[in-house]
C-alpha positions in Angstrom: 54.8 56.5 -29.9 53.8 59.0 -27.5 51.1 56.7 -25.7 51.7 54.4 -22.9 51.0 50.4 -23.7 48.6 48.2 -21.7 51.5 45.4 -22.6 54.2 44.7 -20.5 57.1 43.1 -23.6 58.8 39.9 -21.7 62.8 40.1 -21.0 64.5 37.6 -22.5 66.9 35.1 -19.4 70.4 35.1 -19.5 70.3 32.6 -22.8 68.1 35.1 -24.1 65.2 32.6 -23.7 61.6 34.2 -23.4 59.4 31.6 -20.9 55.6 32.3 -22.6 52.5 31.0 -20.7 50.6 28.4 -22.5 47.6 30.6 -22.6 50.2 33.2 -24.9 51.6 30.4 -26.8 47.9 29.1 -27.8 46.9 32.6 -28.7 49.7 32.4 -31.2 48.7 29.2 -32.2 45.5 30.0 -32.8 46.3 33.3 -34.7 48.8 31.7 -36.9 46.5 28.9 -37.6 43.7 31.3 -38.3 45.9 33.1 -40.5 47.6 30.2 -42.9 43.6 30.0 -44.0 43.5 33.7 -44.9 46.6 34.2 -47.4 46.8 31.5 -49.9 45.4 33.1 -53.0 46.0 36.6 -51.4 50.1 36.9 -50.0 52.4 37.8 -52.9 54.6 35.1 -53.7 58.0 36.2 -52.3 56.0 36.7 -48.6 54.5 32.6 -48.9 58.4 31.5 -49.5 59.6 33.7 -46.4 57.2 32.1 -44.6 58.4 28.5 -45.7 62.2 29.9 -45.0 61.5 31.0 -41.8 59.9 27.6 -40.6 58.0 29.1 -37.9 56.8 27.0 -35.0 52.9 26.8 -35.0 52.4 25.3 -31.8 54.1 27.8 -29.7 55.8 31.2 -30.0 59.1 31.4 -31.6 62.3 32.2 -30.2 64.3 35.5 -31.6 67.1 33.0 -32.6 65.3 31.2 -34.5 64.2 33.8 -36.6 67.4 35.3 -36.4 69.3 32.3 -37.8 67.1 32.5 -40.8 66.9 36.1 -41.4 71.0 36.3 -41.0 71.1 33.8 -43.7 69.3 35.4 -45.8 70.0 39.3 -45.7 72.1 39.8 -43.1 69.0 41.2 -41.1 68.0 40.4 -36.9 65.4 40.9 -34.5 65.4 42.3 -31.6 63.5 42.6 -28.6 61.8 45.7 -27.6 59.5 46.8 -25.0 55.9 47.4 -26.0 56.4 51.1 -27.3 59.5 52.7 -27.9 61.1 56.3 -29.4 61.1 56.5 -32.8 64.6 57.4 -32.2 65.6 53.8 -31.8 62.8 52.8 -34.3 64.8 54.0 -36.9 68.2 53.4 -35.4 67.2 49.9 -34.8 66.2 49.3 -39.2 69.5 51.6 -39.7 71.0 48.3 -38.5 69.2 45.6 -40.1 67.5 45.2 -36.6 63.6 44.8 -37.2 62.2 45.4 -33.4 59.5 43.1 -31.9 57.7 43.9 -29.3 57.8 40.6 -27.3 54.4 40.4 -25.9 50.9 39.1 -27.9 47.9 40.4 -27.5 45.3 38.8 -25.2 41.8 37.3 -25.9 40.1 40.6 -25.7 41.8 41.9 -28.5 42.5 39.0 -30.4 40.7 40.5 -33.9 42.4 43.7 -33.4 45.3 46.1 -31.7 46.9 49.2 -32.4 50.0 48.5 -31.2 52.1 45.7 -33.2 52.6 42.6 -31.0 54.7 39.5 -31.8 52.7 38.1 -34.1 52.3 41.0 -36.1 55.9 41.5 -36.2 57.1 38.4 -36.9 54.3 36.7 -39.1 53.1 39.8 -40.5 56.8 41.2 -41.1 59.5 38.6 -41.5 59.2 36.3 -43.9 59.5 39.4 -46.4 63.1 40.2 -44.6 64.7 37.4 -46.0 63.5 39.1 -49.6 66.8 41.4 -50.8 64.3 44.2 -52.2 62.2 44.7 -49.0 65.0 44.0 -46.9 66.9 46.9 -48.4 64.1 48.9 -48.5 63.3 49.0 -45.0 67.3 49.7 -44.2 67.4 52.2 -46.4 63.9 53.6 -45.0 65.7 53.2 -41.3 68.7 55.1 -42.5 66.7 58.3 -43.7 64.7 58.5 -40.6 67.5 58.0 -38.0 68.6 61.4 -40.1 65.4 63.4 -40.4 63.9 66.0 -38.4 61.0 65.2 -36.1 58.6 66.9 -39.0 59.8 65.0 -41.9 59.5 61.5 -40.1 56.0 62.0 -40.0 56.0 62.6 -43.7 58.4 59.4 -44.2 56.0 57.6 -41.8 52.9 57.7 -44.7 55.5 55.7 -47.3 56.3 52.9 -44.7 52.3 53.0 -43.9 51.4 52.4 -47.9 54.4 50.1 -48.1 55.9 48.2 -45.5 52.6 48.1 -43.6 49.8 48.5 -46.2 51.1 47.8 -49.5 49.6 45.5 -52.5 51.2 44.2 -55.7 49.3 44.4 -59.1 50.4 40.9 -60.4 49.1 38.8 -63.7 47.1 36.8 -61.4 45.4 39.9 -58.9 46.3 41.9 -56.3 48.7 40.2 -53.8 49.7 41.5 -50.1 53.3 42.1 -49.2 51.8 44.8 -46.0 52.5 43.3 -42.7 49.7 45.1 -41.2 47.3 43.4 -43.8 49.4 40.1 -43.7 48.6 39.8 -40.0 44.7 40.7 -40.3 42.0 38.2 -42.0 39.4 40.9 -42.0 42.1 43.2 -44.0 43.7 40.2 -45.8 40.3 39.2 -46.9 39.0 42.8 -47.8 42.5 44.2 -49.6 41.7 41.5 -52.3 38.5 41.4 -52.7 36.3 44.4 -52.0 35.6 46.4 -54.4 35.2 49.6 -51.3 38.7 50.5 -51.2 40.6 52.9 -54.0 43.3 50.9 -55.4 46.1 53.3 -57.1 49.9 52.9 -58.8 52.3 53.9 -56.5 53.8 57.0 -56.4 56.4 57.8 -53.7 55.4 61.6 -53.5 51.6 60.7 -53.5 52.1 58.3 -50.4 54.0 60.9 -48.7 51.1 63.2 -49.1 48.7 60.8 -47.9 46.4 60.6 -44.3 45.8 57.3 -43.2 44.2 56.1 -39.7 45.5 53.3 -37.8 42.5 52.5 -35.8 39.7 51.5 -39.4 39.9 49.0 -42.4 42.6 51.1 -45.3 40.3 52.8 -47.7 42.8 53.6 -50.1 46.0 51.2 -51.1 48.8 51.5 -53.3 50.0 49.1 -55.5 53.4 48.2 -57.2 54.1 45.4 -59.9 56.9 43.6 -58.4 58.9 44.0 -54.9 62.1 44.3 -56.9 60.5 47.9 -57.4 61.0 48.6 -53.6 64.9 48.8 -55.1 63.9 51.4 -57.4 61.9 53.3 -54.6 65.2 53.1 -52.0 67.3 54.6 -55.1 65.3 57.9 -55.8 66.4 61.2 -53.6 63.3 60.5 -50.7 64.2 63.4 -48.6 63.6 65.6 -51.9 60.3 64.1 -52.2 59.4 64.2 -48.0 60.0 68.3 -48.8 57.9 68.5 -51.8 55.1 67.0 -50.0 55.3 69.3 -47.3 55.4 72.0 -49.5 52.5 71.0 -51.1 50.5 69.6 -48.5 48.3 66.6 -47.8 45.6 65.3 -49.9 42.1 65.4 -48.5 41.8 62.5 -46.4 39.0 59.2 -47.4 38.2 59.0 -43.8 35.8 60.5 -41.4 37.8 62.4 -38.2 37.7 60.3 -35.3 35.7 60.8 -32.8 36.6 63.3 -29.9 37.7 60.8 -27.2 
C-alpha cells in the first residue's frame, strides 16, 4: 500500500452522510446491475443470501449505516470509511475489530472494467454479503488479528492466504465451482472465467500451499484454490497459521504461472 491513489475517498458530514454525484451513483448502478447478470449460477450460496440480507440499494450508492445495521445483526461486524489507500497497519487493526474498511470512492468510466485498487463497489458488493456469514466472518477477524501481530515479512506471506481466500477463492460444490472471492465476485470477466474456463489450474486448498504461492494483481488468476464448504474457513482460522507463514518461508515460493511484468 506503498503507492499513491488517483482517488480522492469522500468524508462522510457530521451525520456521517456521504453526498455522491449522480454520475458516481449511476456508475454503481450500472456496475451492480451489470453484475446481478454475472453471478447466478456462479456465487456460492451463502454469498447470493448475504446479498439478499444486506438489501443493497441499486439505484444509488449505499450508505455505511445501512450496511452496518445489517452486518451488526448478523456478526457483530462494521464498515468503515477509509481513504483510498491506507497502512496495512490499520488494515489489519481495522479486521482485528470486525471493521471491514471501504474505501469510499468508485471508480470512474475509464476504468469501469478494471482497477487495482478496491473501490466501493468492490468492497461492499464484492465483500459484504459474505460478512454476515459466521465462518468467513470469523475468518477474516481471525486473519486481522494475526496480521496486526506479525512482522512486516510475514504479512506478505499471510497476504497470499487472504489473496486465494478472501479475494480469490472458489468452492468445489455438488453442483460446480461456486465464488465466495470478492475480487472475482466484483469482476464479470473473472466471475465468468473462474467457472467456466478450462485455462486456469483449479487445486484443494492447502493453507501452506497458498502461503507459498505468487499471484499478480494486475491479470485474470491462473491458478485458484478451492474448498468444499465456507464452514471450512472455521477449520482454516483454528490451525496454528503463524507456524505455517514460517514454513513457507523456509521453504520458499513455488514457481510462479505468470510471466514478470513488464519493466514500467
Amino acid at each position: 500500500m506503498g503507492k499513491q491513489s488517483q482517488y480522492v475517498s469522500k468524508q462522510p458530514d457530521e451525520n456521517g452522510i456521504i453526498h455522491w454525484s449522480d454520475e458516481e451513483n449511476q456508475v454503481w448502478k450500472d456496475l451492480v446491475e451489470r453484475q446481478l447478470e454475472c453471478i447466478p449460477g456462479k456465487a456460492c450460496d451463502e454469498y447470493m443470501k448475504g446479498l439478499e440480507l444486506l438489501d443493497l440499494p441499486q439505484d444509488r450508492l449505499p450508505q455505511m449505516h445501512e450496511v452496518n445495521d445489517v452486518l451488526e445483526r448478523e456478526t457483530g461486524w462494521q464498515v468503515a470509511a477509509v481513504p483510498a489507500l491506507i497502512p496495512f497497519d490499520e488494515f489489519f487493526r481495522l479486521l482485528a475489530n470486525k471493521q471491514f474498511p471501504v474505501a469510499t470512492f468508485i471508480r470512474t468510466r475509464e476504468e469501469f472494467d478494471y482497477l487495482q485498487e478496491p473501490d466501493i463497489f468492490h468492497e461492499i458488493f464484492g465483500h459484504c454479503p459474505l460478512l454476515t456469514n459466521p465462518a468467513f466472518a470469523h475468518f477474516t477477524h481471525q486473519y486481522g488479528k494475526l496480521g496486526y501481530a506479525a512482522t512486516p515479512k510475514e504479512r506478505v506471506y499471510l497476504a497470499r492466504l487472504y489473496w486465494f481466500t478472501v479475494e480469490f477463492g472458489l468452492l468445489k460444490t455438488e453442483e460446480g465451482i461456486r465464488i465466495y472471492g470478492g475480487g472475482i465476485l466484483s469482476s464479470p470477466a473473472e466471475t465468468e472465467y473462474a467457472v467456466n474456463s478450462d485455462t486456469p489450474e483449479r487445486k484443494p486448498l492447502k493453507a501452506l500451499d497458498a502461503l507459498r504461492t505468487p499471484y499478480r494483481i494486475d491479470i485474470i488468476q491462473p491458478i485458484y484454490y478451492t474448498i468444499e464448504s465456507v464452514d471450512e474457513l472455521f477449520k482454516i482460522s483454528d490451525m496454528d497459521i503463524m507456524a505455517l507463514v514460517h514454513e513457507a518461508m523456509e521453504l520458499g515460493l513455488f514457481e510462479p504461472k505468470f510471466p514478470p511484468k513488464d519493466a514500467a
